[in-house]
N, C-alpha and C positions, 0 to 999 in steps of 0.2 A: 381407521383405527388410530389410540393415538400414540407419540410416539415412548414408549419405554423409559422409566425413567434414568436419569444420568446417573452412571456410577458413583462413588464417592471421590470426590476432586484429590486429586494427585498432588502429592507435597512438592514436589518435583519434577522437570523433565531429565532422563537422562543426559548428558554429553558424548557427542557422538565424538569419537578417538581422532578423527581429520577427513578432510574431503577425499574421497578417490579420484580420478585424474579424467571422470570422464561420467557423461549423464548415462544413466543406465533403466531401462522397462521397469518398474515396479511388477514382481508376480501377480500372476490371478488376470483370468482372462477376460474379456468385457462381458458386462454382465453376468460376473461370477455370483453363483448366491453362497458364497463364502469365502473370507480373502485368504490367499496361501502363502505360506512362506514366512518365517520371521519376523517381526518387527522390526528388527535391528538392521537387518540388510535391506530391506524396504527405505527404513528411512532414510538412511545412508546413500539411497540412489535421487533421491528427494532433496535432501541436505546439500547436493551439489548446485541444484539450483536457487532454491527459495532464500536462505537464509543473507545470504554477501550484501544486497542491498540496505536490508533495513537497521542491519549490524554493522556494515564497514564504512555508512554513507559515500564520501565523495570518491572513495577508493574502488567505489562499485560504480561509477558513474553517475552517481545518484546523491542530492542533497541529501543530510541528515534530518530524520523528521524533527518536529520544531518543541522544546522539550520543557517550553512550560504555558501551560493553557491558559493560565491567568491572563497570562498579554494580552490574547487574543481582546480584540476591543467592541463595545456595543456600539459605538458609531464609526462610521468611515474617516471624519476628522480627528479624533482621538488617535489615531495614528500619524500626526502631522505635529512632532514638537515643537516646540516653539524654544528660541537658543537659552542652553544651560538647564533644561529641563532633558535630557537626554537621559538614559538609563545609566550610559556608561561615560560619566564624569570625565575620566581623562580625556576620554576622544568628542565629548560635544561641538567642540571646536572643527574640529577635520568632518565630521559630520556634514556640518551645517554649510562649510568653506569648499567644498570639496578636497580632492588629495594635495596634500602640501608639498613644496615644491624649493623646501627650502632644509630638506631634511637628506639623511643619508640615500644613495638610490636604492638599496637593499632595506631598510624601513622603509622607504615610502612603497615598497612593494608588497611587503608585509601587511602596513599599513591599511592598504588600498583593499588588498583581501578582504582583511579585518573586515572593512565596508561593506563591503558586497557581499560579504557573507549573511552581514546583519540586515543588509536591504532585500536581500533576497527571505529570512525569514521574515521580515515585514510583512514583505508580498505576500508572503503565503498567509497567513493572517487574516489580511486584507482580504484576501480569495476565499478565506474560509469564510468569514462574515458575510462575503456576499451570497456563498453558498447557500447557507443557514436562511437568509431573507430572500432566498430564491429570485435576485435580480441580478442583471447582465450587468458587465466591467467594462470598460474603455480603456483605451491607450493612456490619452488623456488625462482621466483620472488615476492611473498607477506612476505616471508621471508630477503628477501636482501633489498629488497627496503623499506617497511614497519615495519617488525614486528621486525628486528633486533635482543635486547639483550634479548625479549621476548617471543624465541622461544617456553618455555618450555609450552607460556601461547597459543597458537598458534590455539590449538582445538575449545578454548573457546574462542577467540576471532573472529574466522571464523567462528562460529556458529551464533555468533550474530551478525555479519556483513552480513550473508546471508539472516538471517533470518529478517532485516532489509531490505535488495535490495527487498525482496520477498514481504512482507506485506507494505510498503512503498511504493515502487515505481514498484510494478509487473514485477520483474524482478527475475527468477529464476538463481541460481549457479549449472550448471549440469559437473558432472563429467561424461568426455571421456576416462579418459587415464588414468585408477589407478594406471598403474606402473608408470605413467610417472606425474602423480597427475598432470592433465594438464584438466580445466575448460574452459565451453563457458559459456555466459549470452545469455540467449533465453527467452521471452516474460511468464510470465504465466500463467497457467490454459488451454495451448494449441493455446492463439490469438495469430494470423499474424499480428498483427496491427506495421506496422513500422513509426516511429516517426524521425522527420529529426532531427535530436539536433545538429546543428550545432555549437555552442558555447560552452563555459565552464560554463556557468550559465543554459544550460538549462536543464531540469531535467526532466525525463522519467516519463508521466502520467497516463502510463498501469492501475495504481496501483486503481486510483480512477474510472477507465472502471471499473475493475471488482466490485469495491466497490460498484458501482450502478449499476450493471448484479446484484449483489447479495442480493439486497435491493428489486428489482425489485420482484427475488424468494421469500424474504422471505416476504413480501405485496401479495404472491397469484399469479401471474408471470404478476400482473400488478399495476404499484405503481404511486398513485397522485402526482403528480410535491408538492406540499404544503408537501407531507411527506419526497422525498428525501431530499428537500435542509433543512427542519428541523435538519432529521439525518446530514446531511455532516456538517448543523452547530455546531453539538455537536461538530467536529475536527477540528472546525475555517474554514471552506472550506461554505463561503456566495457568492451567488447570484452577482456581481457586485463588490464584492471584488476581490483585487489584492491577492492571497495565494502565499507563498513563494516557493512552489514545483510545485506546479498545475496551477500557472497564476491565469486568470482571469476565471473561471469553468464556467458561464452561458453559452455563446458560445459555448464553448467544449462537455457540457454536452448536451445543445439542438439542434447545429446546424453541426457540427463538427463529431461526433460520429453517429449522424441522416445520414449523407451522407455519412459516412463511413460502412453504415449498421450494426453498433452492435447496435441500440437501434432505438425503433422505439416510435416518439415521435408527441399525436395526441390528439385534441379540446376531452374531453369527451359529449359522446351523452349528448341530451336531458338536461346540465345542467344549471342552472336558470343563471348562471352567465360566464363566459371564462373561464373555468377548462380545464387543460391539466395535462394528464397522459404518462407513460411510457412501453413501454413493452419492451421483448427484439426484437435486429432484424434478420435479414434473416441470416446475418455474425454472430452474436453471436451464434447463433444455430447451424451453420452448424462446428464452429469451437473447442466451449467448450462444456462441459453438466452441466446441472445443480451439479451432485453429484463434478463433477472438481470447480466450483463453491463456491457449499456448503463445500468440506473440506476446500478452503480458507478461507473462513467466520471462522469456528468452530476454524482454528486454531489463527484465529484474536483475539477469543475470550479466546482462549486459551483452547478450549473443544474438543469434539470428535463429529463429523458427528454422531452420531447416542442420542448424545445429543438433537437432533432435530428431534424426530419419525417422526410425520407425512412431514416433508419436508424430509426425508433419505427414507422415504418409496417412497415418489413421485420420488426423485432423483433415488431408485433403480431402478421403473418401466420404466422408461423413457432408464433407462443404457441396462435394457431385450429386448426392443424393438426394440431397434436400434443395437443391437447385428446380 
């Protein structure tokens, strides 16, 4: 059957009043065929985890995702200026020279940041184009092309370029070829979900699937439409808004991903009014697990899966079974 059509898009998400001090069960038991409990306090147990990352960037352990698509470049060398063509005029020089050595120690640390901040959204960039052309990356090449005079910073700048493609836009960096330090980008948490991105603006929305796979878990493995688009409002990702990485999300999130079978999206019984909930679907099931899931979540938050007992205990039992 097919799936119901989408409510009328929400002007707004509420603002949750502040985080509670601690991750909490969402009501409604698994496999509930209708979600119980409030929205408000649903979400609010949600809201402790999901939102820090995408909102607080480095404050959450986590780069800020990369906030104009345009950069993003049609070839690999188009990322490789050439001196006084730099974006940002004052600093082409320190760019190009690496960090200067002739300035205050407190600027040139400033400085140096400044750097690394911008070579790290390069990289991502970079990763994202390779994505898109579905071809493998090298050390090498994020060295020649991007990272230049900042080899030395190299570790830590791929760390948080990955760790951005990962929690941003659900794209893992796996290394094949250690000697040859030669990467793919493949989907994470284990989905097949292939995305056509045919342009340079468009940008990989894995990231918010699993973002609501994992919302879904931690609401009881069924979560009221009023509590996801709440949480996604905490990261500016509203109902009927245009987002700069995700589009336009109502479609994607009710109609799009409903036919793609990760989520299954349905009228709750018996309620006085048109409530619609979420579960997961037949695709999500058969391709992630919750525990693949739940360490995304944890590490959004910057904690440990087992920072969440009774969901790491449900994710164990679920991992035994199907073993």
């Amino acid at each position: 059957a097919s799936p119901p059509p989408p409510p009328p898009a929400q002007e707004s998400a509420p603002q949750a009043s502040g985080r509670p001090s601690g991750p909490k069960r969402g009501a409604g038991p698994s496999g509930c065929t209708g979600c119980q409990g409030s929205g408000g306090g649903a979400a609010a147990s949600s809201s402790t985890v999901i939102p820090g990352t995408l909102e607080e960037g480095p404050a959450a352990a986590t780069p800020s995702p990369p906030r104009s698509p345009q950069r993003a470049s049609s070839s690999p060398t188009d990322l490789a200026p050439t001196p006084g063509q730099h974006s940002n005029e004052g600093s082409s020089n320190q760019e190009e020279e690496g960090p200067s050595t002739s300035q205050d120690p407190a600027d040139r640390g400033s400085l140096l940041r400044e750097a690394l901040q911008e070579k790290m959204s390069d990289l991502v960039y970079f990763l994202l184009l390779k994505y898109r052309i579905k071809e493998p990356i090298t050390k090498a090449e994020m060295l020649n092309i991007v990272i230049k005079d900042y080899e030395d910073h190299f570790p830590e700048i791929f760390r948080e370029a990955s760790d951005c493609m990962q929690l941003v836009f659900g794209v893992d960096v796996k290394e094949v070829d250690p000697a040859g330090h030669s990467y793919i980008l493949v989907t994470s948490v284990g989905l097949t979900y292939n995305e056509e991105l045919n342009d340079v603006q468009s940008m990989p929305k894995v990231g918010l699937l699993i973002i609501v796979l994992g919302l879904i878990f931690l609401e009881g493995n069924c979560a009221p439409e009023e509590v996801i688009w709440e949480v996604l409002g905490l990261i500016g990702v509203h109902a009927g808004r245009e987002h700069f990485i995700y589009g336009e999300p109502q479609r994607l999130i009710t109609h799009d991903w409903v036919q793609e079978g990760y989520l299954e999206y349905r009228r709750v019984p018996n309620s006085d009014r048109a409530r619609y909930e979420f579960l997961w679907g037949p695709r999500a099931h058969a391709e992630t697990t919750k525990m693949k899931v739940l360490e995304y979540v944890a590490k959004i938050s910057g904690s440990d899966p087992r920072s969440f007992p009774l969901l790491y205990e449900e994710a164990l039992r679920d991992e035994e079974e199907g073993a």
